[in-house]
PyMOL Python script that loads the backbone (N, CA, C, O; Angstrom):
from pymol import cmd

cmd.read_pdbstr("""\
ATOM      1  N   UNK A   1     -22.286   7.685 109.418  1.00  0.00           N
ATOM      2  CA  UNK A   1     -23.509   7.712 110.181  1.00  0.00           C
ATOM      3  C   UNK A   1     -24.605   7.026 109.361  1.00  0.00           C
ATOM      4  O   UNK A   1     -24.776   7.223 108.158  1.00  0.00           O
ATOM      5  N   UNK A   2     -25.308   6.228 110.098  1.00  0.00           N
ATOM      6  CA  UNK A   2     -26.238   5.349 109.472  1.00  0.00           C
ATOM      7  C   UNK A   2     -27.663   6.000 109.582  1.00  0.00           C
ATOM      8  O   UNK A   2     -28.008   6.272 110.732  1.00  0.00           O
ATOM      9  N   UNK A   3     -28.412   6.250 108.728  1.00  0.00           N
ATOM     10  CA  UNK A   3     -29.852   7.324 108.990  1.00  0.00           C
ATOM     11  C   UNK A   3     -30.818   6.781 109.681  1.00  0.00           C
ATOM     12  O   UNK A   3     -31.445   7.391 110.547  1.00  0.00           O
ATOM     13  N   UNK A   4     -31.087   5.163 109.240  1.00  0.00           N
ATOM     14  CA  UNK A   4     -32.123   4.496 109.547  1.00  0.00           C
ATOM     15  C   UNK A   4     -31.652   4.035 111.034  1.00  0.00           C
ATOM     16  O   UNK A   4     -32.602   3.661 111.721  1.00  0.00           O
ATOM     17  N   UNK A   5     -30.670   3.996 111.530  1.00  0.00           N
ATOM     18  CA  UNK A   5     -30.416   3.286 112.607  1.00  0.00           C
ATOM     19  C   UNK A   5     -30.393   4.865 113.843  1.00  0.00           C
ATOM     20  O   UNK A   5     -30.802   4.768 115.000  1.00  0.00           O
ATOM     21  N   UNK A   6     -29.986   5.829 113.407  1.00  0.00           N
ATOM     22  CA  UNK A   6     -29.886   6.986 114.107  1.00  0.00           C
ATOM     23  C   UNK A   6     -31.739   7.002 114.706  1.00  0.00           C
ATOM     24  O   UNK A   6     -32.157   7.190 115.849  1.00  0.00           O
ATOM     25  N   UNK A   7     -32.468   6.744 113.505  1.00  0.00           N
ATOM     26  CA  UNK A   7     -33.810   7.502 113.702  1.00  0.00           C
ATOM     27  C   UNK A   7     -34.521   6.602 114.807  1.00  0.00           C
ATOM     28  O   UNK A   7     -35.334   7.124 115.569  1.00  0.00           O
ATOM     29  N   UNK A   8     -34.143   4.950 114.910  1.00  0.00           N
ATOM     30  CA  UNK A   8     -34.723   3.769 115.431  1.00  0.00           C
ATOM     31  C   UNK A   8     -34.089   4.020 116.807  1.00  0.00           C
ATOM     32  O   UNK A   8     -34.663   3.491 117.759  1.00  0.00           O
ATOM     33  N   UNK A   9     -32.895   4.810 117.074  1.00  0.00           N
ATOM     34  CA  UNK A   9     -32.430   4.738 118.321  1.00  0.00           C
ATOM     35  C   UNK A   9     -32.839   6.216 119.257  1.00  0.00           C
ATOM     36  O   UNK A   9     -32.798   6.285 120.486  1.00  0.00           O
ATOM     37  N   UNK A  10     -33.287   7.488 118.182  1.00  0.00           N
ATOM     38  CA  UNK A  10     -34.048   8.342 118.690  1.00  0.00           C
ATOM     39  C   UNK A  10     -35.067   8.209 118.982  1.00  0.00           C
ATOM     40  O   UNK A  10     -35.341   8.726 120.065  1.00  0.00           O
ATOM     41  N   UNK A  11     -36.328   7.403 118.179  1.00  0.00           N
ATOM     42  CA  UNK A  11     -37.509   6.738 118.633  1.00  0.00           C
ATOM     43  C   UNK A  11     -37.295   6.290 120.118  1.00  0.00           C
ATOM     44  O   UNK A  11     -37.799   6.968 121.013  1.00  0.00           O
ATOM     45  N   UNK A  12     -36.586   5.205 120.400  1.00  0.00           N
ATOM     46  CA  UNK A  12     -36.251   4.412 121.353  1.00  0.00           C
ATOM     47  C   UNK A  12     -36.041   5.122 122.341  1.00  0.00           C
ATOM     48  O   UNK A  12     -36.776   4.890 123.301  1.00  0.00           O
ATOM     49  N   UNK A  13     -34.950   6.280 122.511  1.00  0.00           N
ATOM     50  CA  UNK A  13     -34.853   7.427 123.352  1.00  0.00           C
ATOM     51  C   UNK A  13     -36.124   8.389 123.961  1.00  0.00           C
ATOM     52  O   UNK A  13     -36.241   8.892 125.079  1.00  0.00           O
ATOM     53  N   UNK A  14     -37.069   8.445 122.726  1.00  0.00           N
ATOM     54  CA  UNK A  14     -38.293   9.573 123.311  1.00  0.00           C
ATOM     55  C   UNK A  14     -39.047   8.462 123.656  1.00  0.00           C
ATOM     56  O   UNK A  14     -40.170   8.859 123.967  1.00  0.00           O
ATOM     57  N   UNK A  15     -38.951   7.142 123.756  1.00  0.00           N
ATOM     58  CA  UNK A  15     -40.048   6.230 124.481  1.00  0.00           C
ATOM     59  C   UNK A  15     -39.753   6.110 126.029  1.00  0.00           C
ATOM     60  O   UNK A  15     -40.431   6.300 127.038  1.00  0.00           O
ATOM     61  N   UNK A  16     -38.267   5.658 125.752  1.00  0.00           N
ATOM     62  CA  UNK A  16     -38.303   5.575 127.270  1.00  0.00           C
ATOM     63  C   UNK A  16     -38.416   7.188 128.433  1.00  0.00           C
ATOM     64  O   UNK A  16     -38.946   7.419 129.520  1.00  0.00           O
ATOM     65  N   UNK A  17     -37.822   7.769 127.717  1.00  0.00           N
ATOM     66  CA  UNK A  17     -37.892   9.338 128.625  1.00  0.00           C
ATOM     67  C   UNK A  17     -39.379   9.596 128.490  1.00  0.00           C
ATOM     68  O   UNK A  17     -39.848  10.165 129.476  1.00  0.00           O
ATOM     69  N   UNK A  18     -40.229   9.327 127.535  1.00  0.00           N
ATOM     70  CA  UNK A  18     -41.559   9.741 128.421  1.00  0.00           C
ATOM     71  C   UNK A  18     -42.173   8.696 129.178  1.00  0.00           C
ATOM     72  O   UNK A  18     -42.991   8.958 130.060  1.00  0.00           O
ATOM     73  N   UNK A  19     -41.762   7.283 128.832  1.00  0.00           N
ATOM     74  CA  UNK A  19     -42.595   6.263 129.898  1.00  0.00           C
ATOM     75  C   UNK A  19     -41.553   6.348 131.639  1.00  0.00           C
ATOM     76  O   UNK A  19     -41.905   5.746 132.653  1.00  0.00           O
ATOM     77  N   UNK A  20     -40.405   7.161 131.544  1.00  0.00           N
ATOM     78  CA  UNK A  20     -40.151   7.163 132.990  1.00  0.00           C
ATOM     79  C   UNK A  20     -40.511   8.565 133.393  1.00  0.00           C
ATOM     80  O   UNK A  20     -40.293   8.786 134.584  1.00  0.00           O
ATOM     81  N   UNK A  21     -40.946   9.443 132.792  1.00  0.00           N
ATOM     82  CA  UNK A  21     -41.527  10.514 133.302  1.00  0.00           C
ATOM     83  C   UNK A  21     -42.703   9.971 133.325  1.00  0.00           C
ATOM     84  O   UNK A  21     -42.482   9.188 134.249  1.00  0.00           O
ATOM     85  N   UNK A  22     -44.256   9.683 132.908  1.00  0.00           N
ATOM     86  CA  UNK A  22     -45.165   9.624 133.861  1.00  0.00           C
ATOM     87  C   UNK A  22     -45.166   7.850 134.248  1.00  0.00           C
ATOM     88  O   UNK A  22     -46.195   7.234 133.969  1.00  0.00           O
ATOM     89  N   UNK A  23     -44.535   7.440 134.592  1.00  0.00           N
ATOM     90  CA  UNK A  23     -44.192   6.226 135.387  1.00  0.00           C
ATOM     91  C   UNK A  23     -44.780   6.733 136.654  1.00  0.00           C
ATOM     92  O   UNK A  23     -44.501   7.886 136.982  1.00  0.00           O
ATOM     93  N   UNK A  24     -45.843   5.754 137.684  1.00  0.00           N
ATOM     94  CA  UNK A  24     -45.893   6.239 139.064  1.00  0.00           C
ATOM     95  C   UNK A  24     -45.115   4.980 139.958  1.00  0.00           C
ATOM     96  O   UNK A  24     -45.200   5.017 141.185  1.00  0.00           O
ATOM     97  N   UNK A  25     -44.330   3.832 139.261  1.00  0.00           N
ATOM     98  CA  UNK A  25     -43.934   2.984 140.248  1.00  0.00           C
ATOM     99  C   UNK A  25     -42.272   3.343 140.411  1.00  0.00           C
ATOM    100  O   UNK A  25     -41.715   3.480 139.321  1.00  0.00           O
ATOM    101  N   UNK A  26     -41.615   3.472 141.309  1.00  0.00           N
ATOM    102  CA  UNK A  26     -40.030   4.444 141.171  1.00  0.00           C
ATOM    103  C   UNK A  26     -39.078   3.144 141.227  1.00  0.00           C
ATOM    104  O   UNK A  26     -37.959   3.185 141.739  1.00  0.00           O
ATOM    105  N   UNK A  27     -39.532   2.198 140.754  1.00  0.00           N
ATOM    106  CA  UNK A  27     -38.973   1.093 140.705  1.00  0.00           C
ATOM    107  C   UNK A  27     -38.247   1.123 139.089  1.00  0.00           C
ATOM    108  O   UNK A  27     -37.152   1.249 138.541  1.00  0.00           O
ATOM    109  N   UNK A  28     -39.908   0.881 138.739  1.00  0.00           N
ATOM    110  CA  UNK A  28     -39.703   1.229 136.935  1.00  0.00           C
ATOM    111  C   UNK A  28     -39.094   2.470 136.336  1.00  0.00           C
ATOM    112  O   UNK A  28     -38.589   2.571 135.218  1.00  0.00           O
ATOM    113  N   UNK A  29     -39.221   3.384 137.249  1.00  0.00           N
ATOM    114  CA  UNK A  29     -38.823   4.501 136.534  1.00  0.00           C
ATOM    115  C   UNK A  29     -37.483   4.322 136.633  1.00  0.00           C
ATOM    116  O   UNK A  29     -37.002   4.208 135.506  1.00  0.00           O
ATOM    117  N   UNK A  30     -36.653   4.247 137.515  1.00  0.00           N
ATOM    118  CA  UNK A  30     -35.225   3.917 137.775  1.00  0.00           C
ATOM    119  C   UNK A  30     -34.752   3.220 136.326  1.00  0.00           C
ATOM    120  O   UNK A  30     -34.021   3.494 135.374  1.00  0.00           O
ATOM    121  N   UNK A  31     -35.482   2.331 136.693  1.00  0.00           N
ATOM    122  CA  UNK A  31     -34.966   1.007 135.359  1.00  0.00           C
ATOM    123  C   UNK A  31     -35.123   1.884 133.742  1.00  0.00           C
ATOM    124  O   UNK A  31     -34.352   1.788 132.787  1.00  0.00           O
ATOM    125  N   UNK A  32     -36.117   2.552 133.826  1.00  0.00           N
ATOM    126  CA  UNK A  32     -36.074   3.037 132.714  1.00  0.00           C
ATOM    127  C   UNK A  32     -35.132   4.000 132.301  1.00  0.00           C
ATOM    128  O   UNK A  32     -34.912   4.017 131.090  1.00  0.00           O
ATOM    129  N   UNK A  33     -34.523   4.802 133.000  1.00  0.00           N
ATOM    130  CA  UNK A  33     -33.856   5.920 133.142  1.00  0.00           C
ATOM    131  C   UNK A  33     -32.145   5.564 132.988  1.00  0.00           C
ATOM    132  O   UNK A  33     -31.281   6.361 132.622  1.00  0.00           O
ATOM    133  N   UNK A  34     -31.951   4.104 133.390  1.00  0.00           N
ATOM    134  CA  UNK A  34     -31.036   3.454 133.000  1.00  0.00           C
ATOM    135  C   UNK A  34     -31.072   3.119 131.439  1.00  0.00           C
ATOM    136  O   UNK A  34     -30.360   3.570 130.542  1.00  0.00           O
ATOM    137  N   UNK A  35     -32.124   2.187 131.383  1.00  0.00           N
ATOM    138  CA  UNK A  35     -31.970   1.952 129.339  1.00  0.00           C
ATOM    139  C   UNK A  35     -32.066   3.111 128.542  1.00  0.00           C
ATOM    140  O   UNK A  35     -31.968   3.041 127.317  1.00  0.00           O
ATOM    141  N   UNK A  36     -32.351   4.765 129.476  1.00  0.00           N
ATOM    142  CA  UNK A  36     -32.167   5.809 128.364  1.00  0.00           C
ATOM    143  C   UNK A  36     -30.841   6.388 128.610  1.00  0.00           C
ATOM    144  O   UNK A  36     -30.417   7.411 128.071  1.00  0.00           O
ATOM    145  N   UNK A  37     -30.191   5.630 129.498  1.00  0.00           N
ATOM    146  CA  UNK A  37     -28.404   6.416 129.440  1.00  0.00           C
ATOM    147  C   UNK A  37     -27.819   4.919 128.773  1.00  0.00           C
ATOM    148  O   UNK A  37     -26.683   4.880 128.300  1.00  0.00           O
ATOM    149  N   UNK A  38     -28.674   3.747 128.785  1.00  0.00           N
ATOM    150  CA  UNK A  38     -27.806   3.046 127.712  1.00  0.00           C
ATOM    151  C   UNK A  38     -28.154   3.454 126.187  1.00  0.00           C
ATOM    152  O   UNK A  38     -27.231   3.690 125.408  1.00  0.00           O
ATOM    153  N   UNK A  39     -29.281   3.519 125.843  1.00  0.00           N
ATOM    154  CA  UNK A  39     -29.207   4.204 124.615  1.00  0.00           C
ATOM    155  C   UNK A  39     -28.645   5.481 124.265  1.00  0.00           C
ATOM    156  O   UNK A  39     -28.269   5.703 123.114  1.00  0.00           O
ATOM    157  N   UNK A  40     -28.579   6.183 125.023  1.00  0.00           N
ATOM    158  CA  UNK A  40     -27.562   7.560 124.795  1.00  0.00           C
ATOM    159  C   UNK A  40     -26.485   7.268 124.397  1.00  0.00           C
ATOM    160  O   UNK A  40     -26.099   7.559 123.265  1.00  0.00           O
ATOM    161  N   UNK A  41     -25.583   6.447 125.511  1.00  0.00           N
ATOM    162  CA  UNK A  41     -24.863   5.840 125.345  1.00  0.00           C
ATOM    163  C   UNK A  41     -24.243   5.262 124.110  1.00  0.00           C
ATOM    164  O   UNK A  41     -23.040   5.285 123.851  1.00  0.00           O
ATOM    165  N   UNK A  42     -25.326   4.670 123.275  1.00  0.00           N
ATOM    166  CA  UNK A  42     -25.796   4.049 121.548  1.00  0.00           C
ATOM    167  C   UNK A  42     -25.303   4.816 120.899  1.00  0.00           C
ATOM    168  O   UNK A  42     -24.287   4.703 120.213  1.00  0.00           O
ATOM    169  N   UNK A  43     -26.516   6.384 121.168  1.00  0.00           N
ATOM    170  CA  UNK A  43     -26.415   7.044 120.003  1.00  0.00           C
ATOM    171  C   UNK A  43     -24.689   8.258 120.185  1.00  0.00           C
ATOM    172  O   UNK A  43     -24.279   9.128 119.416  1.00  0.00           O
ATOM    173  N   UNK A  44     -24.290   7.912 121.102  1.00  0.00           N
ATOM    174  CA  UNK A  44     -22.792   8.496 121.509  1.00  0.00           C
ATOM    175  C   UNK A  44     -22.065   8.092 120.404  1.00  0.00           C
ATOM    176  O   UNK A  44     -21.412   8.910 119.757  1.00  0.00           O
ATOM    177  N   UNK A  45     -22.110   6.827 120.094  1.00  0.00           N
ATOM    178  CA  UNK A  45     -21.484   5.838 119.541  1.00  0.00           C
ATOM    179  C   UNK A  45     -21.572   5.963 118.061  1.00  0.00           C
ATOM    180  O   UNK A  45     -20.595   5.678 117.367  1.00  0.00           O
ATOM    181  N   UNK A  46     -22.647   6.357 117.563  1.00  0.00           N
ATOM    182  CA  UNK A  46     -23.125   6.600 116.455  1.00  0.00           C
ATOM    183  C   UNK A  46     -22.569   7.704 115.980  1.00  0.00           C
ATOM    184  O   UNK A  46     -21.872   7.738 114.966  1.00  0.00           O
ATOM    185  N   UNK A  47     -22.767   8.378 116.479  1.00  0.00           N
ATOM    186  CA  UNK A  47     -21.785   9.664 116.247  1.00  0.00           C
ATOM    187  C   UNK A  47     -20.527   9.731 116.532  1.00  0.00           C
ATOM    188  O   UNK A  47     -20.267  10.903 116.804  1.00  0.00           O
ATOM    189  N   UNK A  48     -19.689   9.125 116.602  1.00  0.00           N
ATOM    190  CA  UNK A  48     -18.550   9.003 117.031  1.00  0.00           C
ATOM    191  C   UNK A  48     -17.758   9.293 118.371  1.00  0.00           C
ATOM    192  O   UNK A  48     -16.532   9.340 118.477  1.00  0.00           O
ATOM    193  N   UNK A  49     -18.456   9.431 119.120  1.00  0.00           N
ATOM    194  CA  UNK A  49     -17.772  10.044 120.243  1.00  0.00           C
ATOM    195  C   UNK A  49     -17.618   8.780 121.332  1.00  0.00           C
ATOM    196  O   UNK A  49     -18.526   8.717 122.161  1.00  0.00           O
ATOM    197  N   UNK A  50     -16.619   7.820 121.413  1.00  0.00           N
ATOM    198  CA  UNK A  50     -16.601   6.903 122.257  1.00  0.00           C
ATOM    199  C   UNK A  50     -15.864   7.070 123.309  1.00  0.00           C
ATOM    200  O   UNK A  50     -15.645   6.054 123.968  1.00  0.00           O
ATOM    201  N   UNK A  51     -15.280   8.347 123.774  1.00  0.00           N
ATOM    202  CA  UNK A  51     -14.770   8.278 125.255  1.00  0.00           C
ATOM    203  C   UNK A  51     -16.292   8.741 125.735  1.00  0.00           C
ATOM    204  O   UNK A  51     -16.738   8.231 126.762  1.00  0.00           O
ATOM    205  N   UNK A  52     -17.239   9.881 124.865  1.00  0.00           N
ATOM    206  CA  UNK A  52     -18.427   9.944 125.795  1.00  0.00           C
ATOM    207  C   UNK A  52     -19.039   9.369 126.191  1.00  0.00           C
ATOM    208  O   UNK A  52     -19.499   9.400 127.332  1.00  0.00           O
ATOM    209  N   UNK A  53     -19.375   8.119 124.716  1.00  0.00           N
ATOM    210  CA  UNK A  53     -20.258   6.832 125.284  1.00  0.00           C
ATOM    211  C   UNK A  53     -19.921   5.974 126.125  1.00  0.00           C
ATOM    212  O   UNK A  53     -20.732   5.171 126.588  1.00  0.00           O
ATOM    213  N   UNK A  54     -18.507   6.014 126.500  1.00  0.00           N
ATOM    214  CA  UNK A  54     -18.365   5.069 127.048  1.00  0.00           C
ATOM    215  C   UNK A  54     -18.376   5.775 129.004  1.00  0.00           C
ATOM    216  O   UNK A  54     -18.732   4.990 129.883  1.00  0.00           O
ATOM    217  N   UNK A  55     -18.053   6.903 129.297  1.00  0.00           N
ATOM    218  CA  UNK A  55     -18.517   7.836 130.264  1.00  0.00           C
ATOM    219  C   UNK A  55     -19.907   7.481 130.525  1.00  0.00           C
ATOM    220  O   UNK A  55     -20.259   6.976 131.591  1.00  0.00           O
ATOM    221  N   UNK A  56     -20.782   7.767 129.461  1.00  0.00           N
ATOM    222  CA  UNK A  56     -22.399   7.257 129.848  1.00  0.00           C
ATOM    223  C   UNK A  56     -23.060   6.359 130.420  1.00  0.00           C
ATOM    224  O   UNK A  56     -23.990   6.290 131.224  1.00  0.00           O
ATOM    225  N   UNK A  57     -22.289   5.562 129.755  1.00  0.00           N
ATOM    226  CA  UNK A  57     -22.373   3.861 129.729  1.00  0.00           C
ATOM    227  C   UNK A  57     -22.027   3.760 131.430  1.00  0.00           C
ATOM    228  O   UNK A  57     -22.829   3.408 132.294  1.00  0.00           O
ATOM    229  N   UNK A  58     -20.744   4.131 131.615  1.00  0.00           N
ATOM    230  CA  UNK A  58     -20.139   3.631 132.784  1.00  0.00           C
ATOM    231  C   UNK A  58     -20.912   4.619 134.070  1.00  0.00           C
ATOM    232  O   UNK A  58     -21.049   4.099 135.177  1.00  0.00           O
ATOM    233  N   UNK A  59     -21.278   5.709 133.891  1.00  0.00           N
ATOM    234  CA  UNK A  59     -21.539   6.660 134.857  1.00  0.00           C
ATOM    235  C   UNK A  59     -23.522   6.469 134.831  1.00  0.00           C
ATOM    236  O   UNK A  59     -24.414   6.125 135.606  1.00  0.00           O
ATOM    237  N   UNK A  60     -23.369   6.962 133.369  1.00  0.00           N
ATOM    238  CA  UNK A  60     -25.042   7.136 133.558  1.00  0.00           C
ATOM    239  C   UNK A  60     -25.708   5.711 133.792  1.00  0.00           C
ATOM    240  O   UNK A  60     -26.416   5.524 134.781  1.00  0.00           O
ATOM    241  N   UNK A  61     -25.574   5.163 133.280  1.00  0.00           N
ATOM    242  CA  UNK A  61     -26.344   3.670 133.162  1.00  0.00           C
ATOM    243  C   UNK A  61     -25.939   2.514 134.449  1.00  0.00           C
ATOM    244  O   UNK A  61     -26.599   1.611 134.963  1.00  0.00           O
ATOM    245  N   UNK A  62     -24.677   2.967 134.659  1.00  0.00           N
ATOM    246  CA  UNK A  62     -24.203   1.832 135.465  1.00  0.00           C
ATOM    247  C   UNK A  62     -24.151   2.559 137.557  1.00  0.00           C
ATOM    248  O   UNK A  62     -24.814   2.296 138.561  1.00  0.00           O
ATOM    249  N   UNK A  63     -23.227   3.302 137.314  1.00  0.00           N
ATOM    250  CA  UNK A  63     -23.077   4.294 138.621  1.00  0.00           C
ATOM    251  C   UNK A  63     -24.190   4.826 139.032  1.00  0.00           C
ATOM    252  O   UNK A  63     -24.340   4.880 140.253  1.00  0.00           O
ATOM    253  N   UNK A  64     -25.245   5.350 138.173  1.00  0.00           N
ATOM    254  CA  UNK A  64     -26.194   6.687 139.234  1.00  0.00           C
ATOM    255  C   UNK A  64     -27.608   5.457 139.017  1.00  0.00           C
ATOM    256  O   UNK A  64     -28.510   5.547 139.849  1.00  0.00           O
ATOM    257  N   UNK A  65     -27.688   4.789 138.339  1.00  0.00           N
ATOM    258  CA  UNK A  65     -28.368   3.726 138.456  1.00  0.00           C
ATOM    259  C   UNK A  65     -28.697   2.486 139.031  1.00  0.00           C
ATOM    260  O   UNK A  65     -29.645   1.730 138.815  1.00  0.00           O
ATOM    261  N   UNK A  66     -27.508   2.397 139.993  1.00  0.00           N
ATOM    262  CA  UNK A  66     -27.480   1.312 141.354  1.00  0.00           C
ATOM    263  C   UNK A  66     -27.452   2.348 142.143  1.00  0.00           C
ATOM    264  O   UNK A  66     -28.144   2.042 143.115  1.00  0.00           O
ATOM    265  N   UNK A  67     -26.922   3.707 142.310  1.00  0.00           N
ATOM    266  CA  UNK A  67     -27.478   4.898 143.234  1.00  0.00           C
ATOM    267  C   UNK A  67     -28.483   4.992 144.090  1.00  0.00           C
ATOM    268  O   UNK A  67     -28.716   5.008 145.299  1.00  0.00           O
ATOM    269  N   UNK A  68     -29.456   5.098 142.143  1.00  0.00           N
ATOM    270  CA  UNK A  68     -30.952   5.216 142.761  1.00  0.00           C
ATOM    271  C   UNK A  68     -31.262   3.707 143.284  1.00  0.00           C
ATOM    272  O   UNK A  68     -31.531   3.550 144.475  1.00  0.00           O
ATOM    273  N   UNK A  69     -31.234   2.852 142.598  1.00  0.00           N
ATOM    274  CA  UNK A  69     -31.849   1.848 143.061  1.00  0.00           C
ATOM    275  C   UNK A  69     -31.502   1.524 144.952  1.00  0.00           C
ATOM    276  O   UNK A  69     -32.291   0.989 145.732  1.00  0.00           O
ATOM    277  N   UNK A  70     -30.301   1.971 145.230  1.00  0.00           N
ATOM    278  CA  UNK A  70     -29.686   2.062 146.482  1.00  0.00           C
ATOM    279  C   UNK A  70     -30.405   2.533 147.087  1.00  0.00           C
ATOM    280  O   UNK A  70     -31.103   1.898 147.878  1.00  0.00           O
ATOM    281  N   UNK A  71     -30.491   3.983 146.902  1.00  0.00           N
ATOM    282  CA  UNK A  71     -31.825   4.877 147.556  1.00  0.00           C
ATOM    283  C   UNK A  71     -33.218   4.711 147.639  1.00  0.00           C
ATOM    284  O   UNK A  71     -33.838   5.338 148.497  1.00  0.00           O
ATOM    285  N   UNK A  72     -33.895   3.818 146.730  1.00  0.00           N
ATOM    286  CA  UNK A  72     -34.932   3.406 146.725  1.00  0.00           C
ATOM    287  C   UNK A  72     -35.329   2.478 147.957  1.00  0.00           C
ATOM    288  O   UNK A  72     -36.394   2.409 148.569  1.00  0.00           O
ATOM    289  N   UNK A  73     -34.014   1.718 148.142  1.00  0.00           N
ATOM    290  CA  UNK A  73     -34.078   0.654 149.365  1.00  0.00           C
ATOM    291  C   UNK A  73     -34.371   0.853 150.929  1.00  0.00           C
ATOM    292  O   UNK A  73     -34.853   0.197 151.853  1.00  0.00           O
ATOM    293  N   UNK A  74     -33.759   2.247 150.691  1.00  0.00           N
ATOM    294  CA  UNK A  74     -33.533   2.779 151.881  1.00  0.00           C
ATOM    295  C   UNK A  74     -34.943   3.433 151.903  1.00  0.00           C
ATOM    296  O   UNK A  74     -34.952   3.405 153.133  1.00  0.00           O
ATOM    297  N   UNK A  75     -35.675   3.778 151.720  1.00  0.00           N
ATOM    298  CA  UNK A  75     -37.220   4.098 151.331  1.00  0.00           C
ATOM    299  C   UNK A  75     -37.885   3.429 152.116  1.00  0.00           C
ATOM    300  O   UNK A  75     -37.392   2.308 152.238  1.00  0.00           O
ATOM    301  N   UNK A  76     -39.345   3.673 153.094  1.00  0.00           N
ATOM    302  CA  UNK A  76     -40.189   3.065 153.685  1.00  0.00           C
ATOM    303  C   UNK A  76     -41.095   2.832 152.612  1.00  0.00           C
ATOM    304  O   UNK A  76     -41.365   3.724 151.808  1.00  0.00           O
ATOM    305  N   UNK A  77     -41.632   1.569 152.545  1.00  0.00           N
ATOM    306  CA  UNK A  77     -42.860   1.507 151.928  1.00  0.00           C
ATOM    307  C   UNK A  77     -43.896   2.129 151.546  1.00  0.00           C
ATOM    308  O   UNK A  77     -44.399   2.060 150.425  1.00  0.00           O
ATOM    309  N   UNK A  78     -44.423   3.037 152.842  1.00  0.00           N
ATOM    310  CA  UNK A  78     -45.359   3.896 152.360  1.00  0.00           C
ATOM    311  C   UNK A  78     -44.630   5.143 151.646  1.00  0.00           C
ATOM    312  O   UNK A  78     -45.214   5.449 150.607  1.00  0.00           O
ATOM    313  N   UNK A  79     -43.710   5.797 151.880  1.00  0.00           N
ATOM    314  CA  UNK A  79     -42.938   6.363 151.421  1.00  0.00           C
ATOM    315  C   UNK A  79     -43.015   6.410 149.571  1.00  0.00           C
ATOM    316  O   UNK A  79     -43.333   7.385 148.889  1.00  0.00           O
ATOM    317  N   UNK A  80     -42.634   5.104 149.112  1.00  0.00           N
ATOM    318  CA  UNK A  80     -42.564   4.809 147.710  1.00  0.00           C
ATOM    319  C   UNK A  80     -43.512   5.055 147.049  1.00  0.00           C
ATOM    320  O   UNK A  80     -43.346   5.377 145.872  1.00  0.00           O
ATOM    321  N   UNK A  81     -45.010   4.965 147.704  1.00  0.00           N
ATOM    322  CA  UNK A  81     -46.399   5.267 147.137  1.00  0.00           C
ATOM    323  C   UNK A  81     -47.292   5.951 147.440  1.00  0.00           C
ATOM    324  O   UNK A  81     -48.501   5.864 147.222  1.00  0.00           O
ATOM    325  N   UNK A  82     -46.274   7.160 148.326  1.00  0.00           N
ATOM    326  CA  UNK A  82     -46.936   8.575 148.320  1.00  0.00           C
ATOM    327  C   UNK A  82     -46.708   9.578 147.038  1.00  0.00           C
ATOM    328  O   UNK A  82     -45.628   9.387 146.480  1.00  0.00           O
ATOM    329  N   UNK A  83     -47.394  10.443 146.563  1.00  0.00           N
ATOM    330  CA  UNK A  83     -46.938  11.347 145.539  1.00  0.00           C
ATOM    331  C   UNK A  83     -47.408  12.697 146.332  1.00  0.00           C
ATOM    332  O   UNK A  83     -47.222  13.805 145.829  1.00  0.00           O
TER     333      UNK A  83
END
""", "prot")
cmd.dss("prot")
cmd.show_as("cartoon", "prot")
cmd.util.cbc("prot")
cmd.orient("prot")
């Protein structure tokens, strides 16, 4: 396990999970929510666990992430920019 690279990819992790939590466009947030199951994904890896990362990779980042974006489509306009 590498220290400096663990800490640069946890940084990276608490950036994006708080910029897609107060995100108000659900466009971005989607997208973001993807690069934090690819970095999970990372730090899976880092730690050794590559059937998980690679589960992440394939499920979190790839599968529930054209999901949402799927569902987003299906969305009325005003819809997207009500809160």
């Amino acid at each position: 396990m590498i220290v400096p690279i663990d800490f640069v990819l946890l940084f990276f992790l608490l950036v994006t999970a708080i910029a897609a939590i107060t995100l108000k466009d659900l466009f971005a947030a989607i997208v973001l929510l993807g690069a934090y199951s690819f970095i999970m994904a990372n730090m899976w890896l880092q730690l050794g666990a590559s059937d998980v990362a690679f589960t992440e990779a394939a499920v979190g980042a790839g599968t529930s992430t054209a999901l949402m974006v799927a569902a987003l489509s299906r969305l009325s306009r005003k819809a997207r920019w009500e809160k």
